[in-house]
Structures are given as structure tokens and as C-alpha cells.
N, CA, C and O atoms as a DFTB+ gen file, in Angstrom:
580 C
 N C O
     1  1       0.828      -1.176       0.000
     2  2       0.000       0.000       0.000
     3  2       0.877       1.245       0.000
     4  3       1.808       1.408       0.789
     5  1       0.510       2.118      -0.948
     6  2       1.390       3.189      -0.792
     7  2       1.032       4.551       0.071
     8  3      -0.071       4.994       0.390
     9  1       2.102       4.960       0.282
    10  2       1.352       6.269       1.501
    11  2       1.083       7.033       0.949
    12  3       1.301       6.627      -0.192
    13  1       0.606       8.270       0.858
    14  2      -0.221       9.163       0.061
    15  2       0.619      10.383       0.831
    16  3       0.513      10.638       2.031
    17  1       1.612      11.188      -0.269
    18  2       2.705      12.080       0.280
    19  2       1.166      13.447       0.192
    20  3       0.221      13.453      -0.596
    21  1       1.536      14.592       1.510
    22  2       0.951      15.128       2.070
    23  2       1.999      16.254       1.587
    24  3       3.187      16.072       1.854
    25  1       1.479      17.775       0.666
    26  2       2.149      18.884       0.833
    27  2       1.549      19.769       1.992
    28  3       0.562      20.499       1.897
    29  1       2.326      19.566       3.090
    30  2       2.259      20.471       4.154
    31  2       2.093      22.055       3.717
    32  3       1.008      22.623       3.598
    33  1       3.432      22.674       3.495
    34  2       3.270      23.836       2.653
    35  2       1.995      24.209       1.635
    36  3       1.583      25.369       1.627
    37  1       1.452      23.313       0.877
    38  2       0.586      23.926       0.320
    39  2      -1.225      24.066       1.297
    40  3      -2.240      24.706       1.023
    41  1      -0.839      23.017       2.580
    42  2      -2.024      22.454       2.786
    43  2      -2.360      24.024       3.945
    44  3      -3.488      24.458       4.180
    45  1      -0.847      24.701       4.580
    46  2      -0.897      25.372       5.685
    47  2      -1.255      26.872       4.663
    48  3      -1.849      27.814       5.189
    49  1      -0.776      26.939       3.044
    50  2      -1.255      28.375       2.602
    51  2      -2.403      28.484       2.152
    52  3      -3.064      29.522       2.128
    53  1      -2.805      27.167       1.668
    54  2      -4.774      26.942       1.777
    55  2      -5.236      27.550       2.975
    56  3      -6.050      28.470       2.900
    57  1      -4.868      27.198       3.929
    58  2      -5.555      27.293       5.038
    59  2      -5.549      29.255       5.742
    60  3      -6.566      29.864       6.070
    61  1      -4.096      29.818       5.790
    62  2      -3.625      30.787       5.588
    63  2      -4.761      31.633       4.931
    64  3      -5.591      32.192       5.648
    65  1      -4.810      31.751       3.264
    66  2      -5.441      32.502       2.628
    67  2      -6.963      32.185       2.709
    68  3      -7.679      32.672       1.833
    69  1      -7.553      31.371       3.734
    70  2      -8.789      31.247       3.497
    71  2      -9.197      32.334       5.080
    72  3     -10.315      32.602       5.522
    73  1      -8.115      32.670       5.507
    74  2      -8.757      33.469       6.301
    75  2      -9.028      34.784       6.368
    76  3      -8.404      35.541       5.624
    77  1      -9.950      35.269       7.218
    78  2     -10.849      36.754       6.540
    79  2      -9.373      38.020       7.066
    80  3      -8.472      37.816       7.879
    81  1      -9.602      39.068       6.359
    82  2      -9.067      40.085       6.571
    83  2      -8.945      40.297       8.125
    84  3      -7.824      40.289       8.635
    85  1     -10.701      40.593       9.318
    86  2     -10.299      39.861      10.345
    87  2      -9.286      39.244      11.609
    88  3      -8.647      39.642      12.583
    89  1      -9.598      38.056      10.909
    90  2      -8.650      37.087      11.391
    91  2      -7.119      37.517      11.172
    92  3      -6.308      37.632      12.091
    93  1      -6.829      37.753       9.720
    94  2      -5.062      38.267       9.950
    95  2      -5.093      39.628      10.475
    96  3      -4.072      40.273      10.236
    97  1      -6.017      40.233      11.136
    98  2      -4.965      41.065      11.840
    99  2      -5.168      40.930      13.229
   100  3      -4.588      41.763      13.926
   101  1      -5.760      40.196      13.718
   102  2      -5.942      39.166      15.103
   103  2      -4.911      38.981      15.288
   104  3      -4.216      39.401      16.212
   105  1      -4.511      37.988      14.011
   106  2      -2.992      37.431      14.399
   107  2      -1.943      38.439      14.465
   108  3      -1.015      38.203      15.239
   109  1      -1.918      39.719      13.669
   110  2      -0.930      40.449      13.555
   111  2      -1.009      41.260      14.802
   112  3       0.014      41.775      15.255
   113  1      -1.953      41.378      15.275
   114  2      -2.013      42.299      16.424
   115  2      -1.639      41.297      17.847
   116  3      -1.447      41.900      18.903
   117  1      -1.534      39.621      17.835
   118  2      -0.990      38.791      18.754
   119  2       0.798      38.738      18.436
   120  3       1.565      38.204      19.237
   121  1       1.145      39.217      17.477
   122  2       2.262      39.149      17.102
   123  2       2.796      40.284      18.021
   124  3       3.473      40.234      19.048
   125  1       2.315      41.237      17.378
   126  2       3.023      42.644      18.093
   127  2       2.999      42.180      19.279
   128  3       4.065      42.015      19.872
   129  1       1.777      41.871      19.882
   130  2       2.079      41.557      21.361
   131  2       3.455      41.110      21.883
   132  3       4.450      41.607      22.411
   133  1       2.874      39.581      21.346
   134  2       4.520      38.799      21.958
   135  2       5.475      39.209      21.596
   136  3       6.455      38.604      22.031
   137  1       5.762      40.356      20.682
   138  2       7.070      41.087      20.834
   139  2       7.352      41.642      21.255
   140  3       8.572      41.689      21.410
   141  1       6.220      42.939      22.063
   142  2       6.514      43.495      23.325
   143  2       7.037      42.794      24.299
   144  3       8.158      42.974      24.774
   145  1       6.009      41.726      24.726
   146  2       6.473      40.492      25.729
   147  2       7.760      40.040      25.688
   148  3       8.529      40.286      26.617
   149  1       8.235      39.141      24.322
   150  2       9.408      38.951      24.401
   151  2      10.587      39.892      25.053
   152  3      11.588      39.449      25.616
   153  1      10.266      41.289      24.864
   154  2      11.354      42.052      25.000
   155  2      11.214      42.158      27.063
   156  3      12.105      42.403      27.876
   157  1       9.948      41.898      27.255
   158  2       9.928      42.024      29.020
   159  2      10.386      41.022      29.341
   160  3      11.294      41.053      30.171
   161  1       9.913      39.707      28.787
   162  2      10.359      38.861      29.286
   163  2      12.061      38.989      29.404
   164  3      12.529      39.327      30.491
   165  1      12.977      38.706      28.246
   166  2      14.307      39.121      28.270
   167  2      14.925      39.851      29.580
   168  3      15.659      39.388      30.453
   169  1      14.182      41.618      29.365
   170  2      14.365      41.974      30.629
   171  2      14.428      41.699      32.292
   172  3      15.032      42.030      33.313
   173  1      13.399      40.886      31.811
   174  2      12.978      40.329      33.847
   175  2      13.994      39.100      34.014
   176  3      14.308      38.714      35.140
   177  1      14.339      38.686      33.212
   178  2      15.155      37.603      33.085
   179  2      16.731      37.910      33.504
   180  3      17.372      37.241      34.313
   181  1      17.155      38.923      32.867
   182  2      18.198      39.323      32.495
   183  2      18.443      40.233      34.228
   184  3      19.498      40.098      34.847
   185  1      17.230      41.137      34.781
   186  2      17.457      41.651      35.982
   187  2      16.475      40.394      37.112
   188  3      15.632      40.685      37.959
   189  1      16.769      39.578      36.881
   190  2      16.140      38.285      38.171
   191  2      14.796      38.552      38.650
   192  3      14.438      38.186      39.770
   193  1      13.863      39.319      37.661
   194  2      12.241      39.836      37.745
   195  2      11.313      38.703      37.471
   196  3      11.178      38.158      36.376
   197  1      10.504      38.314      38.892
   198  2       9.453      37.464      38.639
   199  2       8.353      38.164      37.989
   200  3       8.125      39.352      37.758
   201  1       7.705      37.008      37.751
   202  2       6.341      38.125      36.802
   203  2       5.339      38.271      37.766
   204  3       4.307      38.857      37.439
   205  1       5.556      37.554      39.632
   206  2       4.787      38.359      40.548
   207  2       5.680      39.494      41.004
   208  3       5.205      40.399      41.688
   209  1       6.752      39.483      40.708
   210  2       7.509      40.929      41.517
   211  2       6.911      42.164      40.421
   212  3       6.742      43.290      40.890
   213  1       6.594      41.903      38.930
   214  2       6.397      42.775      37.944
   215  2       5.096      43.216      38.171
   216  3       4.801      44.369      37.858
   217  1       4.181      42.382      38.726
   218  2       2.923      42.355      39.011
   219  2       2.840      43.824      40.187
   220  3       2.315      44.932      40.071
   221  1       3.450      43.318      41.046
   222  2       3.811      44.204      42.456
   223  2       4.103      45.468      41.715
   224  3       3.246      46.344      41.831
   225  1       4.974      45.690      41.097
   226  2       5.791      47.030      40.973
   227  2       4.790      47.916      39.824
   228  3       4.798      49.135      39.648
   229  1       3.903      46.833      39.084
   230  2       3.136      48.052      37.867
   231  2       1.338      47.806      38.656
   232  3       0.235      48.097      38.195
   233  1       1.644      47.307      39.681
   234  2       0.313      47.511      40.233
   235  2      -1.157      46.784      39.806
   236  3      -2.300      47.240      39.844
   237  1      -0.565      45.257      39.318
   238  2      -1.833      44.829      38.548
   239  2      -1.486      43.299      39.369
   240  3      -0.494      43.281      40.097
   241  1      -2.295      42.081      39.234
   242  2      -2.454      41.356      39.650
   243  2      -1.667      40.497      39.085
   244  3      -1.640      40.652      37.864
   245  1      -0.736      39.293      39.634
   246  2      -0.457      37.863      39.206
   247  2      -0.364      37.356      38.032
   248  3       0.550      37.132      37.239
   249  1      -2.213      37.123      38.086
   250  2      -2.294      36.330      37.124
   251  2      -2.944      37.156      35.697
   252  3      -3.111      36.637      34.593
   253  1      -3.230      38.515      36.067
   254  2      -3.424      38.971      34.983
   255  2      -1.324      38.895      34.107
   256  3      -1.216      38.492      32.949
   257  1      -0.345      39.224      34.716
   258  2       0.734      39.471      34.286
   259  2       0.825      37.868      33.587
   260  3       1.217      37.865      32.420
   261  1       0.514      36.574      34.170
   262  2       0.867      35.092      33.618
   263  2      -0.117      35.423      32.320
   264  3       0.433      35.186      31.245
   265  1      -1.314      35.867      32.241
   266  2      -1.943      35.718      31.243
   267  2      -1.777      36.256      30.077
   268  3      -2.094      35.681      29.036
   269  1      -1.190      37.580      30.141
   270  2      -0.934      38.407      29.420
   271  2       0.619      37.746      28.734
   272  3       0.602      37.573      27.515
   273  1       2.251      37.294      29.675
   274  2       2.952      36.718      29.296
   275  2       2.459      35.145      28.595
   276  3       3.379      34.503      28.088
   277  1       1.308      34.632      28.563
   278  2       1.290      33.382      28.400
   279  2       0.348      33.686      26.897
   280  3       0.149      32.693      26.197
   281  1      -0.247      35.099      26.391
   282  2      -0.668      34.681      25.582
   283  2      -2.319      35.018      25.347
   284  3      -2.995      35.582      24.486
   285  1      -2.586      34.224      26.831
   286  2      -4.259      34.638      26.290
   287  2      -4.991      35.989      26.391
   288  3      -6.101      36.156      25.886
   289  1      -4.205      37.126      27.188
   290  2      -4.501      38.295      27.374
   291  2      -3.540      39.148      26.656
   292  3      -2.411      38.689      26.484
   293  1      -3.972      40.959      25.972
   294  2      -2.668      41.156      24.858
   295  2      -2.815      42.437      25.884
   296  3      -3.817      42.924      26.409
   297  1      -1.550      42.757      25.955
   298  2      -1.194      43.646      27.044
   299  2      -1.763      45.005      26.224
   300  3      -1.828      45.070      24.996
   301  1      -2.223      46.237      27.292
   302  2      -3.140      47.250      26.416
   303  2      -1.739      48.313      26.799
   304  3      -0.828      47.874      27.501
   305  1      -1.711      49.596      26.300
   306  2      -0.670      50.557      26.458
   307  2      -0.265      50.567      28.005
   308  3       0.865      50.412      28.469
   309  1      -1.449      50.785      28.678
   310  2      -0.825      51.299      30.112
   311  2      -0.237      50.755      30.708
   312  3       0.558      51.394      31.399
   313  1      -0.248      48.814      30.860
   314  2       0.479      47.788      30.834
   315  2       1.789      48.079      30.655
   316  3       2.559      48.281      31.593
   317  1       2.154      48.119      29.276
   318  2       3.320      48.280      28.624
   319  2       4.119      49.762      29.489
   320  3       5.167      49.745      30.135
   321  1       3.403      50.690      29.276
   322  2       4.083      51.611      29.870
   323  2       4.870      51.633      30.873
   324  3       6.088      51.811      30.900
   325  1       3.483      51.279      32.443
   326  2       4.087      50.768      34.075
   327  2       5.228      49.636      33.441
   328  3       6.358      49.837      33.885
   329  1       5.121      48.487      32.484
   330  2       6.170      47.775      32.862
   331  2       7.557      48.540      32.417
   332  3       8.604      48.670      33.051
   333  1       7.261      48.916      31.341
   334  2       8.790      49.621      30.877
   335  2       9.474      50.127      31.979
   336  3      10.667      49.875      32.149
   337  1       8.521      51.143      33.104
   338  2       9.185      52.128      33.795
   339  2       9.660      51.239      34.691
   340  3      10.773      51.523      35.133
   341  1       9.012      49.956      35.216
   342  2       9.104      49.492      36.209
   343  2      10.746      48.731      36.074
   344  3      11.701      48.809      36.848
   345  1      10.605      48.023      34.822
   346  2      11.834      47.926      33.970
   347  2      13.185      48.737      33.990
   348  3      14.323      48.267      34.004
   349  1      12.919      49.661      33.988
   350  2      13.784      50.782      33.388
   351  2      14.367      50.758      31.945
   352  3      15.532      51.064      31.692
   353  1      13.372      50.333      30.948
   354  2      13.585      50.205      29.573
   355  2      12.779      51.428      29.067
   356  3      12.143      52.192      29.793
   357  1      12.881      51.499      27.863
   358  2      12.088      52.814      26.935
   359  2      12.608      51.548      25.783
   360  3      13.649      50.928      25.566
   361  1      10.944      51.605      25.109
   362  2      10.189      51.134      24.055
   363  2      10.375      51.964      22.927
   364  3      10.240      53.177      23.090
   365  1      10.713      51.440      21.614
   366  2      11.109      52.365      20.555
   367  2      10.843      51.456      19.289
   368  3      11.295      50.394      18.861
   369  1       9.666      52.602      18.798
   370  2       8.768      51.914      17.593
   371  2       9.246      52.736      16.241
   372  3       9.198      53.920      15.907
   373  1       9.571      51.920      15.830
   374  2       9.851      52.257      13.901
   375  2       9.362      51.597      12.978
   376  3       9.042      50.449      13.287
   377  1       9.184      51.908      11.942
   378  2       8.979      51.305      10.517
   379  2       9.943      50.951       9.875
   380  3      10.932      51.681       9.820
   381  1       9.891      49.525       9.111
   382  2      10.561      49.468       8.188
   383  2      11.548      50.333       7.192
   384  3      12.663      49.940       6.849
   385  1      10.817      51.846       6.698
   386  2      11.062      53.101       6.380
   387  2      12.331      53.630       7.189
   388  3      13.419      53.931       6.697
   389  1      11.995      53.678       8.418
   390  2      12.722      54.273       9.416
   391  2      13.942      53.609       9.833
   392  3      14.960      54.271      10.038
   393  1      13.903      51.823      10.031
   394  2      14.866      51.643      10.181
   395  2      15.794      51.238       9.002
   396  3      16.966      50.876       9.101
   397  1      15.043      51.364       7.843
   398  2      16.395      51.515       6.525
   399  2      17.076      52.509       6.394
   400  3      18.178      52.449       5.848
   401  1      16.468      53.845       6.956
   402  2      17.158      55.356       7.055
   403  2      18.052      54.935       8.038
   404  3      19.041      54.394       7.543
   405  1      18.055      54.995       9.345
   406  2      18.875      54.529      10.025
   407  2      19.961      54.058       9.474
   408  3      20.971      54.753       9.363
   409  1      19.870      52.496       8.952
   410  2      21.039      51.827       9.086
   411  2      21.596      52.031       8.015
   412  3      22.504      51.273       7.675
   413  1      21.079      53.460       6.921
   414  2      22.185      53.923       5.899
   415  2      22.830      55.445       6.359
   416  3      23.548      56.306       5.852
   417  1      22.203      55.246       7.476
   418  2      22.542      57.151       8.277
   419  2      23.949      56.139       9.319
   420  3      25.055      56.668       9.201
   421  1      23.939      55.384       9.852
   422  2      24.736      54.186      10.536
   423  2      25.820      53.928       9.636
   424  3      26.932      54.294      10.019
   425  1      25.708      53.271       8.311
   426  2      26.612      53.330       7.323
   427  2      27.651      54.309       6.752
   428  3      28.862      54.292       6.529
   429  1      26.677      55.129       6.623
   430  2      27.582      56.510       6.030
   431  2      28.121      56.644       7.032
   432  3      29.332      56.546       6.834
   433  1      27.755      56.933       8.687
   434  2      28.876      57.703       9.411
   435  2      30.132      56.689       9.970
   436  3      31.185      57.129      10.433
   437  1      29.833      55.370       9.844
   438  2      30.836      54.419       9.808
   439  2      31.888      54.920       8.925
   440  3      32.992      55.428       9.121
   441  1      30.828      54.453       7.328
   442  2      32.063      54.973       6.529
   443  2      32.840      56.220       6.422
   444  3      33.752      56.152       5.597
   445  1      32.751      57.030       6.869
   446  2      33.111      58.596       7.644
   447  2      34.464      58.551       8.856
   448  3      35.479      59.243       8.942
   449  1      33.949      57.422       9.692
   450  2      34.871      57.199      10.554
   451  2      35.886      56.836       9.919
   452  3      36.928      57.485       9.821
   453  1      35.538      55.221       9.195
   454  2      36.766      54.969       8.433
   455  2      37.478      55.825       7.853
   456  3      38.666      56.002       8.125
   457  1      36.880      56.417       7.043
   458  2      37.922      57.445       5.885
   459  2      38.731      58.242       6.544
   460  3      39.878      58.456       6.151
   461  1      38.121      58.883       7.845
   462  2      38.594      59.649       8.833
   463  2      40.124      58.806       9.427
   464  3      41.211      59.381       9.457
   465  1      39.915      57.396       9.855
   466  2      40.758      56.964      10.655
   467  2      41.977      56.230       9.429
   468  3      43.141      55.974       9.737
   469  1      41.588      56.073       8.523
   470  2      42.854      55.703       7.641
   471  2      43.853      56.846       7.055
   472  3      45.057      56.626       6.931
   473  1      43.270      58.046       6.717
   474  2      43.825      59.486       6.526
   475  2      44.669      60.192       7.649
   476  3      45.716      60.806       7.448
   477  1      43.988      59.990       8.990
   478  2      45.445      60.057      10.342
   479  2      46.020      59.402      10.591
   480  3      45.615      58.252      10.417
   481  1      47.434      59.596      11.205
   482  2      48.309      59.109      11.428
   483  2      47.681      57.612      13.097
   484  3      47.834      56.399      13.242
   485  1      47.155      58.492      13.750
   486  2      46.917      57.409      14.606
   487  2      45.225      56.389      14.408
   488  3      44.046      56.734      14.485
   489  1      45.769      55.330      14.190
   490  2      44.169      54.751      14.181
   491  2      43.815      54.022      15.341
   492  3      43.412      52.859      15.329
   493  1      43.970      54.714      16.321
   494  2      43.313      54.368      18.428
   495  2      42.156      55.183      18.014
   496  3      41.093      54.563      18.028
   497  1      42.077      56.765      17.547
   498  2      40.485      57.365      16.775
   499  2      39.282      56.266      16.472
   500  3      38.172      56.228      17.003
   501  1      39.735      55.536      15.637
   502  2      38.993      54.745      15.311
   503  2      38.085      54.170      16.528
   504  3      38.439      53.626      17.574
   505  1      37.072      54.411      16.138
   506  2      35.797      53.733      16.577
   507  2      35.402      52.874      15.796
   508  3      35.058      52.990      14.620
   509  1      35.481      51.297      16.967
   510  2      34.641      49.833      16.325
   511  2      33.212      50.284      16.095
   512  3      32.762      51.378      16.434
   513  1      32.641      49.444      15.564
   514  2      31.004      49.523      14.976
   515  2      30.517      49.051      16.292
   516  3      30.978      48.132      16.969
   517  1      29.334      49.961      16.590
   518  2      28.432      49.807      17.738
   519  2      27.254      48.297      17.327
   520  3      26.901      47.394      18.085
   521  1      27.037      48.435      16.435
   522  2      26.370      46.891      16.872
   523  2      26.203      46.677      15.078
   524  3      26.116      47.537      14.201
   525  1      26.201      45.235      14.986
   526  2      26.428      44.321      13.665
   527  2      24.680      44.061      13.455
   528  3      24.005      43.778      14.445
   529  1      24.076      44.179      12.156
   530  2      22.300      43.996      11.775
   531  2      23.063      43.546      10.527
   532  3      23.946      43.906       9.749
   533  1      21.995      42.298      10.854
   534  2      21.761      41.295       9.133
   535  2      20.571      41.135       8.977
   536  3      19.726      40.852       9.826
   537  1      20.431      41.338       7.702
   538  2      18.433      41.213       7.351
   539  2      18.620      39.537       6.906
   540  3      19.496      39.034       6.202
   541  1      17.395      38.858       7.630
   542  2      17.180      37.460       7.176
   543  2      16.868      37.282       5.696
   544  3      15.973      37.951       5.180
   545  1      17.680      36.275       4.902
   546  2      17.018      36.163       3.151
   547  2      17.882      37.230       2.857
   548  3      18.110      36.897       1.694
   549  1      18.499      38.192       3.001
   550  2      19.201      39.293       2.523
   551  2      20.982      39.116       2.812
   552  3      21.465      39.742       3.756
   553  1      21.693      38.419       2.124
   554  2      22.800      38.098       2.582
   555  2      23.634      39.502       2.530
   556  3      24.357      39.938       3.426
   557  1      23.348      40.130       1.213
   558  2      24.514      41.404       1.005
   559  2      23.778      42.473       1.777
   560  3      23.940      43.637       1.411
   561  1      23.082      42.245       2.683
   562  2      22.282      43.504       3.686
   563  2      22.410      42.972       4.941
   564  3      21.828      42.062       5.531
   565  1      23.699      44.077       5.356
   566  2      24.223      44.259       6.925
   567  2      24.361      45.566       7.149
   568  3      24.340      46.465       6.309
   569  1      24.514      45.656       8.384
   570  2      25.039      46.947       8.738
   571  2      26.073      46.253      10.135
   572  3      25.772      45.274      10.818
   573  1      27.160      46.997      10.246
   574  2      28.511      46.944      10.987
   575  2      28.664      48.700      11.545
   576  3      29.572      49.309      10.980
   577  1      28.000      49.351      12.393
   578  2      28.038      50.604      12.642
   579  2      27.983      50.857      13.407
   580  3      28.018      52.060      13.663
């Protein structure tokens, strides 16, 4: 008997495009979430923050904070805010737009430095690149700045 090969890929973009306008931005708006999240989570992690000590410090309950980290609740602004402060992080929203300006405003003044630091005699001037960005699928798109 032969097995009957299954295209996954085609079976998950059937499924994908059959959903209403809606629905994808449900999902897009659970996305944003857990990327806020992700970034608290990191934080609380990184400074030894339970998500009842986070609870304590932005003034909301337990299990609203498990629910909201777990998913079934999407954290609303004021949330986000108390946690940032509570954090001591600041949240910083861009566009696509914005961060391609950037990382060619990043580029140029790299390349600035360089030109700068090969033309003097001492290259200690020289400033290393503050942080390395690779776009996924985009091999010849980095930034080193």
C-alpha cells in the first residue's frame, strides 16, 4: 500500500489565505504583542524579575501578568508603559522606512569614521562599529556601525 505524500506547505497556505481580513490582523495584532512580551520577558530575566515581583511594581495582579505573558490576554498601552518604567527600559517603535534610514545614516557615518581613521596618522580614533544587523534572506544587507 502506498502512503499518500501530504504537501504540508501547500495544505498550511490553503488554510492561511482562506482566512478573513479579520482574522489576519488578530494574528498580527498577537504578534506585536509577543514582541513586546518577548522584550519584558528578556528583561525580567536578564534583571532576576518574577512576573509576581512585575505584578507588584506596575500595580496589577499575578495572574493577569501570567496571562498576558502566556498569551491569552494582549497587554493594552498602560500595561506596557508601568512595565517599561518598572523595567527601566524605553520602548522604541519604527517602521521598516525608518529603520532603513537609520542603518544607511549608521553606514555613512561608519564609513566617515573609516575614511577619517585611515587618513590620520593614529588609528586608536577609530571607533569599532556599535552593533552588527543582518536582514534574514538578505545576505549582502548588513550593517557593521
Amino acid at each position: 500500500m502506498k502512503k499518500k505524500e501530504v504537501d504540508l506547505k501547500a495544505m498550511f497556505d490553503a488554510s492561511v489565505n482562506s482566512l478573513s481580513e479579520a482574522d489576519h490582523l488578530e494574528i498580527e495584532a498577537g504578534v506585536l504583542a509577543l514582541k513586546f512580551i518577548s522584550i519584558l520577558d528578556e528583561a525580567m530575566e536578564d534583571r532576576g524579575i518574577s512576573k509576581k515581583e512585575l505584578a507588584e511594581r506596575i500595580g496589577t495582579s499575578p495572574s493577569f501578568v501570567t496571562q498576558v505573558f502566556r498569551g491569552n490576554r494582549k497587554p493594552n498601552w498602560e500595561f506596557l508603559a508601568k512595565a517599561q518604567h518598572a523595567l527601566k527600559l524605553r520602548f522604541e517603535i519604527s517602521t521598516d522606512e525608518k529603520l532603513e534610514e537609520w542603518i544607511n545614516d549608521e553606514i555613512h557615518s561608519y564609513h566617515k569614521r573609516w575614511i577619517k581613521s585611515t587618513s590620520t596618522a593614529s588609528k586608536e580614533e577609530f571607533l569599532p562599529p556599535k552593533a552588527i544587523l543582518a536582514i534574514e534572506d538578505e545576505p549582502d544587507y548588513a550593517l557593521a556601525g
